[in-house]
C-alpha positions in Angstrom: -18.4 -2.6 -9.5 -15.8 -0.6 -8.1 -16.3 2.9 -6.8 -13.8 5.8 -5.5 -12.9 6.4 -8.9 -10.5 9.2 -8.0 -8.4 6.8 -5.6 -5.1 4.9 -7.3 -6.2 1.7 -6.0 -9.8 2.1 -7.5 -7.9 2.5 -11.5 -5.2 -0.3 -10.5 -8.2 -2.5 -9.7 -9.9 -1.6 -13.1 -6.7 -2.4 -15.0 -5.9 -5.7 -13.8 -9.6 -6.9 -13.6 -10.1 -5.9 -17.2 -7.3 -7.6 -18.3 -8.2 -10.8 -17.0 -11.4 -10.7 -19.1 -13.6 -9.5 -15.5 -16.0 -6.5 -17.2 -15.5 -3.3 -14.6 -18.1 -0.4 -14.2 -17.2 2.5 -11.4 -19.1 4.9 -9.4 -17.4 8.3 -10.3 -18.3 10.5 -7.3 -16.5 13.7 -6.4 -13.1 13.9 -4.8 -13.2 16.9 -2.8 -16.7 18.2 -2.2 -20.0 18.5 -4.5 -18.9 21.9 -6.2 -15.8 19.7 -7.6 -17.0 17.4 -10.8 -17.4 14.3 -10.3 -16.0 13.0 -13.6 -12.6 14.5 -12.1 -11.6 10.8 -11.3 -8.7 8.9 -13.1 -10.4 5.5 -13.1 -14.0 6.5 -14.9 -11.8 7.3 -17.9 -9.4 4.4 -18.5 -10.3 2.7 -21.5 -10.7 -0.4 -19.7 -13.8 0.5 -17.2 -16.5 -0.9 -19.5 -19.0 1.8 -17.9 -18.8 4.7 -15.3 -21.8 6.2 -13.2 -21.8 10.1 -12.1 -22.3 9.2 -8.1 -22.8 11.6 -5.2 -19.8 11.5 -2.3 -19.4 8.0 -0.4 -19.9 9.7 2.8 -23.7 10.9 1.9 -24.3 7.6 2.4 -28.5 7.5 1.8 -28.1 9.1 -1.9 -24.9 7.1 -3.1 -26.8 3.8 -1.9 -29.6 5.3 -3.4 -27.9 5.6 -6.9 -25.8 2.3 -6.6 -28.9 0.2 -6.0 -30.6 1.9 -9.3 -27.4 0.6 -10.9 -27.6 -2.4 -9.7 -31.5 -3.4 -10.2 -30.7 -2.3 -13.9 -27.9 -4.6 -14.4 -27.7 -6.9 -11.7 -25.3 -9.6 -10.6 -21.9 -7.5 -10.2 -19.4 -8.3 -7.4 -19.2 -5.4 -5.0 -15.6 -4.6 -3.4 -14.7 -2.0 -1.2 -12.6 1.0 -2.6 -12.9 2.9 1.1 -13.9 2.8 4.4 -17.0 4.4 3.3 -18.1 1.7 0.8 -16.7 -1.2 3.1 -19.3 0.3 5.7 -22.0 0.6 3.7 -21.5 -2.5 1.7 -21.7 -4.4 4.8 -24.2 -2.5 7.2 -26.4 -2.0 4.2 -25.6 -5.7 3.2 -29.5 -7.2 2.6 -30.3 -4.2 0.7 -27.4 -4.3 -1.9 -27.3 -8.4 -2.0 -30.6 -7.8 -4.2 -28.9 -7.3 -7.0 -25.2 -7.8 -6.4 -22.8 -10.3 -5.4 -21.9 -8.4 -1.6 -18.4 -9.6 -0.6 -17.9 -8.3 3.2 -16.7 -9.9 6.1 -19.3 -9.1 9.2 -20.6 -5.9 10.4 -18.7 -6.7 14.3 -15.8 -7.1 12.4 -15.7 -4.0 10.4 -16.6 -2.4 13.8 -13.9 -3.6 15.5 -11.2 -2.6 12.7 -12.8 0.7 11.8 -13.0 1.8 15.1 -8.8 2.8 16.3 -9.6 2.2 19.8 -11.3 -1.3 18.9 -8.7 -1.9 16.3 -5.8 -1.7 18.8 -7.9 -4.0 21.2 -7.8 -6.3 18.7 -4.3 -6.4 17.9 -3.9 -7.2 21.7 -5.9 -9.9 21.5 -4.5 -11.5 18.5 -1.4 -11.3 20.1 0.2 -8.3 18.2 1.6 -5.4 19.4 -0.2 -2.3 18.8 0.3 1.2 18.7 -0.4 2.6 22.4 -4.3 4.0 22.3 -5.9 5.7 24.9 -9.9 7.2 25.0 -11.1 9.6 28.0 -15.0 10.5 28.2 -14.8 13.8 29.7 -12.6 16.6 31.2 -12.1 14.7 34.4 -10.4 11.8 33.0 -8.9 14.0 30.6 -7.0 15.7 33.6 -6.3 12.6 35.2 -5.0 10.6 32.5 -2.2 13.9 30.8 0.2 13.9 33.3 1.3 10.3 32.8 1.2 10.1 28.7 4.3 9.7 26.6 4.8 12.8 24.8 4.4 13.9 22.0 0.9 12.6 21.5 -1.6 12.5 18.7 -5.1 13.8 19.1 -7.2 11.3 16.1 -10.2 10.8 14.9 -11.6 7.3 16.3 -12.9 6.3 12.5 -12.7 7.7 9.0 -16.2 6.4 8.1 -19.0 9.2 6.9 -16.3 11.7 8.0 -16.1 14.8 6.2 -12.8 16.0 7.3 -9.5 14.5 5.7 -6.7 15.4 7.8 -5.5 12.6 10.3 -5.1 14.5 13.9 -3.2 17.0 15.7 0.0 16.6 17.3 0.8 18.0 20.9 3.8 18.0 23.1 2.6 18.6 26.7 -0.3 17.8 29.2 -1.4 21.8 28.8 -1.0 21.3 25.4 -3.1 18.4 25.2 -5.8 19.7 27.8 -6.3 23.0 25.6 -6.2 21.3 22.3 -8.4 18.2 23.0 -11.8 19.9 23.3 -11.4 22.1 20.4 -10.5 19.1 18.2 -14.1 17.9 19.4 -15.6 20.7 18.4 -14.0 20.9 14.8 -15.2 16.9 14.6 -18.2 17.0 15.3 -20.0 19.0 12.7 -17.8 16.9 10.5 -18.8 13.1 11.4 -22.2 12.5 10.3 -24.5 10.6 13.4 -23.7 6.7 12.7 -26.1 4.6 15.2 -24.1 1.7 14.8 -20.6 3.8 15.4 -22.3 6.0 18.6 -18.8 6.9 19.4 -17.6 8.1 16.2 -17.2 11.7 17.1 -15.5 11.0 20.6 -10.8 11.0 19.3 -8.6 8.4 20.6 -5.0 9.4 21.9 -2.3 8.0 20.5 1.3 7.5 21.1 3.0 10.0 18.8 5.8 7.9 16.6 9.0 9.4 15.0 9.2 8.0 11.8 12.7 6.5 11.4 15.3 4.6 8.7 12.7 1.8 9.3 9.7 4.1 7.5 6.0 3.3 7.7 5.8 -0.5 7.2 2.7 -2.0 5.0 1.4 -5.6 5.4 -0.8 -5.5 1.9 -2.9 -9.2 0.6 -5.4 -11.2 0.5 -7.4 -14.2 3.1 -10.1 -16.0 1.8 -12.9 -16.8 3.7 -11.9 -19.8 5.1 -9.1 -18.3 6.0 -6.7 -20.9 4.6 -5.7 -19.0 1.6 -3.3 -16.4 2.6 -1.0 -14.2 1.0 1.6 -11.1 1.2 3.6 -8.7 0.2 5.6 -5.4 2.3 6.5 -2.3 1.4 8.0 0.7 2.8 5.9 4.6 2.8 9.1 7.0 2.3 7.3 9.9 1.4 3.6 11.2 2.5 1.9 13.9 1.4 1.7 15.9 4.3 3.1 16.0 7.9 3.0 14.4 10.7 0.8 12.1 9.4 -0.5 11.3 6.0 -1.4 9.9 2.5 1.8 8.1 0.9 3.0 9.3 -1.9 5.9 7.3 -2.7 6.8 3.1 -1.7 9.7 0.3 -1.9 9.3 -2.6 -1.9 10.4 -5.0 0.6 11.2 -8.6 1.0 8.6 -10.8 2.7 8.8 -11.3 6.3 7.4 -14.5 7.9 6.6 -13.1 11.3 5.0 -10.0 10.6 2.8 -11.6 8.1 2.0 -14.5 10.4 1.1 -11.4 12.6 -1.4 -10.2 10.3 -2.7 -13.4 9.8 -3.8 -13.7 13.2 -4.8 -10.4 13.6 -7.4 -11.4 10.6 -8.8 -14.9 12.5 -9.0 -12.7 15.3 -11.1 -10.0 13.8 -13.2 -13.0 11.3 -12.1 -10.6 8.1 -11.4 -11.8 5.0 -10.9 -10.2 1.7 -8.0 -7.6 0.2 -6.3 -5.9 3.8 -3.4 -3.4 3.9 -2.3 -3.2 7.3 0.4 0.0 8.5 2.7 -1.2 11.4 5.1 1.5 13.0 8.3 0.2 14.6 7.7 1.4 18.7 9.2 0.3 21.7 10.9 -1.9 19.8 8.7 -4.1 17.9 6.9 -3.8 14.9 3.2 -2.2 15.7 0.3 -2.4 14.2 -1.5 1.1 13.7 -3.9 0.8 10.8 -6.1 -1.9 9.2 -7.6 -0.9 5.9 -10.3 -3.6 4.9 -10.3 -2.5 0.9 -8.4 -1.5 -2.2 -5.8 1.0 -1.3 -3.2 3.5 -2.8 0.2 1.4 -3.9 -1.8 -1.8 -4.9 -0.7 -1.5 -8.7 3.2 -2.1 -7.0 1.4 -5.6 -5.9 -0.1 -6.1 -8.3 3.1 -6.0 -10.4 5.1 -7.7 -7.7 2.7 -11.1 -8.8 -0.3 -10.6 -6.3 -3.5 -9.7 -8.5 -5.7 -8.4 -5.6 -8.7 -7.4 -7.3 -8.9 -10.6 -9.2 -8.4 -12.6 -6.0 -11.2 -11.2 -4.2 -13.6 -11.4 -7.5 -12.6 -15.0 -7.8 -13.8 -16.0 -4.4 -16.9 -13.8 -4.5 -17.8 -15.4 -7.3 -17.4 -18.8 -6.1 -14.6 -19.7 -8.6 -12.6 -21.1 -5.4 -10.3 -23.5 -7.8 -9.1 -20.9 -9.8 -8.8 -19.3 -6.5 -6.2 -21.5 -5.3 -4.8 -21.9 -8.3 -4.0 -17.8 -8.3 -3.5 -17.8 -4.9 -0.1 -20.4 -5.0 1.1 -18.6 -7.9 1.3 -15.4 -6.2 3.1 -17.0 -3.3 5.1 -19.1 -5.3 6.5 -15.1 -6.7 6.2 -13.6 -2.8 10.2 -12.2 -3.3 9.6 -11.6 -7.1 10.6 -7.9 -8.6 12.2 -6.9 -5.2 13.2 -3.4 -6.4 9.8 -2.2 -7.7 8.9 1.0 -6.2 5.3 2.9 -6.5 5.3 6.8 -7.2 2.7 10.0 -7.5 5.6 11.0 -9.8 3.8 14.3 -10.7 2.9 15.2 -7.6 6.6 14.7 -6.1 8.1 16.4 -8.7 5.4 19.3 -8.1 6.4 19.0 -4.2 9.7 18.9 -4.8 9.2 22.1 -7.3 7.2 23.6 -4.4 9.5 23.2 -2.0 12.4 24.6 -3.9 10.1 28.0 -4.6 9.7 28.3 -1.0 12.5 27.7 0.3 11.3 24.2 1.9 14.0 22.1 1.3 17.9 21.6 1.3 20.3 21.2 -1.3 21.2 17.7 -0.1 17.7 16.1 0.5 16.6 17.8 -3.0 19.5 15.7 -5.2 18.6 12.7 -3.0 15.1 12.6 -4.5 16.6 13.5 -7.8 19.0 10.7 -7.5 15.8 8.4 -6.2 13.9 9.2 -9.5 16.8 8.5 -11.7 17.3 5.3 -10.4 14.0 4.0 -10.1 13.0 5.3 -13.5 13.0 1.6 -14.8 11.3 -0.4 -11.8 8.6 2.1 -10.7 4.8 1.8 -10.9 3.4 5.4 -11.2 0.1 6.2 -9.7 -1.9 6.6 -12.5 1.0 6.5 -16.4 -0.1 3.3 -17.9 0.8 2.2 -21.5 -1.6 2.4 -23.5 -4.3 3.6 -21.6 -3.1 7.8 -21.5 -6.5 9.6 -20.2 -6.2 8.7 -16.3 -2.9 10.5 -16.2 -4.4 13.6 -18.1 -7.2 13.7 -15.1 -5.2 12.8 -12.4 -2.7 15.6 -13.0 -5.3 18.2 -13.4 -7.1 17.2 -10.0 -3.7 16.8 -8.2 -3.4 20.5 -9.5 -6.8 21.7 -8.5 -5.7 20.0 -5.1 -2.5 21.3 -4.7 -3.5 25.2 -5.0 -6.5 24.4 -3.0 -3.8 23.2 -0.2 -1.0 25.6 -0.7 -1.0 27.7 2.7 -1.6 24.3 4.3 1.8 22.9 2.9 3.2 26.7 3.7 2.0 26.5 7.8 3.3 22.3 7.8 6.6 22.5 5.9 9.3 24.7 7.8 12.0 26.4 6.1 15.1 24.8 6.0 17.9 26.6 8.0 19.8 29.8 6.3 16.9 30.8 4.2 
């Protein structure tokens, strides 16, 4: 049972679970807000989801339980896994409830606080011995004051956790201690109404500052893979964010591939012991004060897993084969996807409609030079043979049918967004 059926890694997941026999239903709730239908979601129309549910959003968290148990008591034994960092919260703190009729697959609710929860996260990191994005937290104006004068600017104002948030952007950049001092109170007061109250995440509301990093050559580095839970059965891959879908910070929309590196995924590796998590990870690093830092840890199924899953690392069916207890076939899967860990190194992932409607958008207005626009041209061209789009799959045409249509809806729903983010380029 998967659910987030509008996210890429939620139809990647369906695909490759169904073809290795594994039956898949999904929870099809709605992508932007309750006016927007629900069946708007590329993975509840792939041919190869055996069964999709109309659900209410992840983030009302008492009715989507409520609907998933009624799936569940009516046909019970599935194998829960996490699609968000909505549904690896409430698969976990809700854990009891849901292990009546499903096979619950989540590491422990202290561990999903601690990597959940940024300031937590980067505590962790520490702790584990990996270097971490620089975090701060103040509690009120006073330390507030105190504390500006000192930071490395720029800096980014962030929300502490994405879990039952309603808000989707990422945070707010500033550039000076006045800047930061004016901005940070209004940023809690647009939160607030936003995060719904979370008893076991009191602090939810309350942003974290962050050390504001200039994305270079290097990009936006992703540890993706699998730990079982003994923690013995470990595996990678990396990959490279080039593009994102909005600035300074946001969701990728195009990835390289890159070759393994030992030390950063012996880095992750520890950062997992450390945290007691086990499962399908993706964790973002950001190369700052010169070292490779971690910034991110998502516990779940997440956007460019079909490029792993191509590159010889079945995710989904990893994770379904040690929640079902199958822990020979496990091991089994598990050395033949390290056994490929340098396989396919030029595969790239790509929202190919949505960059050539970014690219088309920023051509209309103006948004974008000569030069960068023939280097993406150039980029498409010769990755047209290696490239794993987001949701074009051979023989399975109706996800990409939806998915363009809600990237549509999307797009025109976001349009003086893009217009206030993107400058003009010079001359125009």
């Amino acid at each position: 049972m998967l659910a987030s059926a509008a996210y890429a890694g939620t139809l990647a997941a369906v695909r490759d679970l169904s073809a290795h026999g594994i039956r898949v239903s999904v929870m099809s709730g709605p992508r932007i807000d309750t006016r927007w239908s629900p069946r708007i979601s590329p993975a509840a129309w792939s041919r190869f989801c055996s069964r999709s549910y109309r659900a209410p959003s992840e983030n009302d968290t008492e009715r989507f339980l409520s609907a998933l148990l009624a799936v569940g008591a009516a046909d019970p034994g599935q194998v829960l896994l996490p699609t968000s960092d909505d549904t690896a919260w409430l698969y976990t703190a809700n854990a009891a409830k849901l292990a009546q009729h499903f096979i619950v697959y989540q590491p422990p609710l202290a561990t999903l606080q601690r990597l959940l929860d940024k300031q937590q996260f980067a505590a962790a990191a520490r702790a584990a011995g990996v270097a971490a994005v620089p975090t701060w937290e103040v509690r009120n104006a006073a330390e507030l004051a105190a504390l500006a004068p000192s930071l490395p600017y720029p800096i980014l104002i962030k929300p502490r956790t994405h879990v039952m948030r309603l808000r989707n952007d990422k945070g707010v950049r500033v550039s000076t201690p006045a800047e930061l001092i004016a901005e940070y109170p209004r940023f809690i007061e647009r939160e607030r109404p936003g995060v719904r109250v979370n008893p076991l995440m009191p602090d939810a509301s309350t942003p974290v500052l962050q050390q504001f990093v200039r994305v270079a050559a290097e990009g936006v580095c992703s540890v993706s893979g699998f730990i079982d839970r003994t923690g013995e059965l470990f595996v990678t891959r990396r990959s490279k964010k080039i593009l994102q879908r909005s600035q300074p910070v946001g969701v990728g929309i195009c990835f390289e591939s890159l070759p393994s590196d030992p030390d950063l995924s012996d880095a992750v590796r520890r950062l997992c012991r450390e945290l007691g998590y086990f499962g399908i990870f993706e964790v973002e690093f950001l190369y700052c004060n010169g070292a490779w830092a971690a910034i991110d840890f998502n516990p779940r199924t997440f956007n460019q897993l079909g490029m792993d899953i191509r590159r010889g690392m079945p995710l989904p069916l990893l994770a379904w084969l040690d929640a079902a207890g199958q822990i020979a076939a496990l091991k089994s899967a598990v050395s033949a996807a390290q056994a490929q860990s340098d396989a396919a190194s030029a595969t790239v992932f790509c929202d190919r409609f949505t960059l050539r409607a970014t690219l088309l958008a920023r051509v209309l207005t103006r948004r974008i030079t000569r030069e960068e626009l023939a280097r993406w041209r150039s980029w498409i061209r010769a990755n047209a043979d290696n490239c794993v789009d987001v949701a074009a799959f051979k023989g399975d045409p109706l996800p990409h049918i939806v998915h363009v249509a809600a990237e549509i809806f999307v797009g025109l729903r976001g349009f003086r967004r893009f217009l206030r983010l993107t400058p003009r380029t010079s001359g125009s």
